[in-house]
Steps between C-alpha positions, in 0.01 A plus 500: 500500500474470845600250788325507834635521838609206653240549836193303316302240618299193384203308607233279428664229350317267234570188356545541115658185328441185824394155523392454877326128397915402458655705702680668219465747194339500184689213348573501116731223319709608159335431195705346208479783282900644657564851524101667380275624679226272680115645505387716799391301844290719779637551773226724652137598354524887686692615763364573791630809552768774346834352525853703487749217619546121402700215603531237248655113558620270221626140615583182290270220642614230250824528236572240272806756347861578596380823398230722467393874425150623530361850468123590634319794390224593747256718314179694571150580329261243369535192313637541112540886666821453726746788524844357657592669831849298564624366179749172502560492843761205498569182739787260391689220698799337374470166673295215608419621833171720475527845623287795481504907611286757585509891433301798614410776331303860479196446217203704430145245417195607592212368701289288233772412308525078328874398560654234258843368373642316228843374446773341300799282581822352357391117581161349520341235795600688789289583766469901649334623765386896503363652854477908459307736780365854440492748808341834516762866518489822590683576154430437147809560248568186311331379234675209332837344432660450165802238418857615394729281342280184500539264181112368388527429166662096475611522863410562835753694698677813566803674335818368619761656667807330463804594775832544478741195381692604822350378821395737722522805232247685352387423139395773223124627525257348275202721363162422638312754341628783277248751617217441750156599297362745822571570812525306783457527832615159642688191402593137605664246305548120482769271424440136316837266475608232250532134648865547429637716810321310761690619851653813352473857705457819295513870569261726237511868452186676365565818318360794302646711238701506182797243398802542636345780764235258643412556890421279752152499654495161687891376602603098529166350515587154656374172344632157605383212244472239752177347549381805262121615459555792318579808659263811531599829629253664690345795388769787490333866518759648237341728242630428146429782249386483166778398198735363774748199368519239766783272509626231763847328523601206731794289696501162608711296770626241185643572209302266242144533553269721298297774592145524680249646271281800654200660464420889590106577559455852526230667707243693298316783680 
């Protein structure tokens, strides 16, 4: 595997998943079918030209829940042909006040290509918004993104992470994956909370490695629950080999609340 250096450039920027008549992005509200996937929605018949970066937004435009989880997969190829590119890419709030986040990130589709998406979600009736752009690179080198940790089956979420019982003190590390199925060549991650820690801070430590010899790749990732969205990285250029255990522990500013559950998407190449 291989990771470019960072001196690249993009251009020509297309819209891939936009609603210009509102203002807004493709707009899809969750069915009442709870944690299953939906059917695929175009976004775009064939791009207009080769694209090796994207920048994808997810907002809430109505909630009727405390609490919600919902995880997108944006796929390409034709219809009843679609190969996912970025599997269960997660938004969750924890509150009535709708939020929403954006992320950009290296990704390989060529010129011609039909972009669509289907979801699921932990509540149904709520209303989501989806805006993504495709821009043209001087590099080529990832192909897709595959979840880590992320509960499908009955649920919608991530695996949680519980801290410490000690404010302010680092917990034990929780698996996320006992061996990573190829290489890697990137990652981010995401974080989805419980309605139950509204207003609590947390520090998370993303490692690699066995048990009890685990190493830290990305230290004290900060995440403050108030007024959460969810909480995505940003696309990390850290190459994870094949077989690697990844593992993540956590500490939080109070001493009752339970953990943050996270997601790992790994960067194929």
């Amino acid at each position: 595997m291989s990771i470019p250096l960072i001196n690249f450039e993009v251009c020509a920027a297309q819209d891939v998943a936009i609603a210009t008549a509102t203002s807004t992005g493709v707009q899809f509200t969750t069915s009442a079918t709870v944690n299953t996937k939906s059917t695929y929605t175009e976004l775009v018949a064939s791009t207009s030209a080769d694209i090796g970066w994207i920048d994808i937004a997810m907002s809430v435009i109505t909630l009727s829940h405390i609490f919600e989880c919902c995880a997108v997969d944006i796929a390409i190829g034709a219809a009843a042909s679609e190969v996912v590119i970025i599997s269960n890419l997660v938004m969750a709030w924890g509150n009535t006040n709708p939020g929403g986040g954006k992320i950009a990130l290296p990704i390989t589709i060529p010129a011609g290509s039909r972009i669509s998406f289907r979801y699921q979600a932990s509540n149904p009736g709520d209303t989501i918004g989806l805006v993504m752009h495709g821009y043209t690179a001087n590099f080529q080198y990832v192909s897709s993104y595959e979840d880590l940790g992320f509960v499908s089956s009955g649920a919608t979420h991530g695996t949680q992470v519980n801290p410490s019982a000690t404010a302010n003190t680092k917990g034990s590390y929780t698996q996320i994956i006992s061996a990573t199925a190829r290489d890697y060549v990137g990652m981010f991650f995401c974080f989805d909370e419980q309605d139950t820690n509204l207003g609590s801070k947390y520090l998370y430590d993303i490692a690699i490695g066995a048990a009890a010899s685990e190493v830290v790749i990305s230290p004290d990732w900060f995440v403050w629950t108030e007024g959460f969205p969810g909480q995505w990285s940003g696309y990390l250029p850290i190459a994870i080999p094949s077989g690697t255990r990844i593992a993540a522990r956590s500490q939080c500013s109070g001493t009752s609340q339970s953990g943050l559950k996270l997601t790992v998407y790994g960067a194929v190449g």
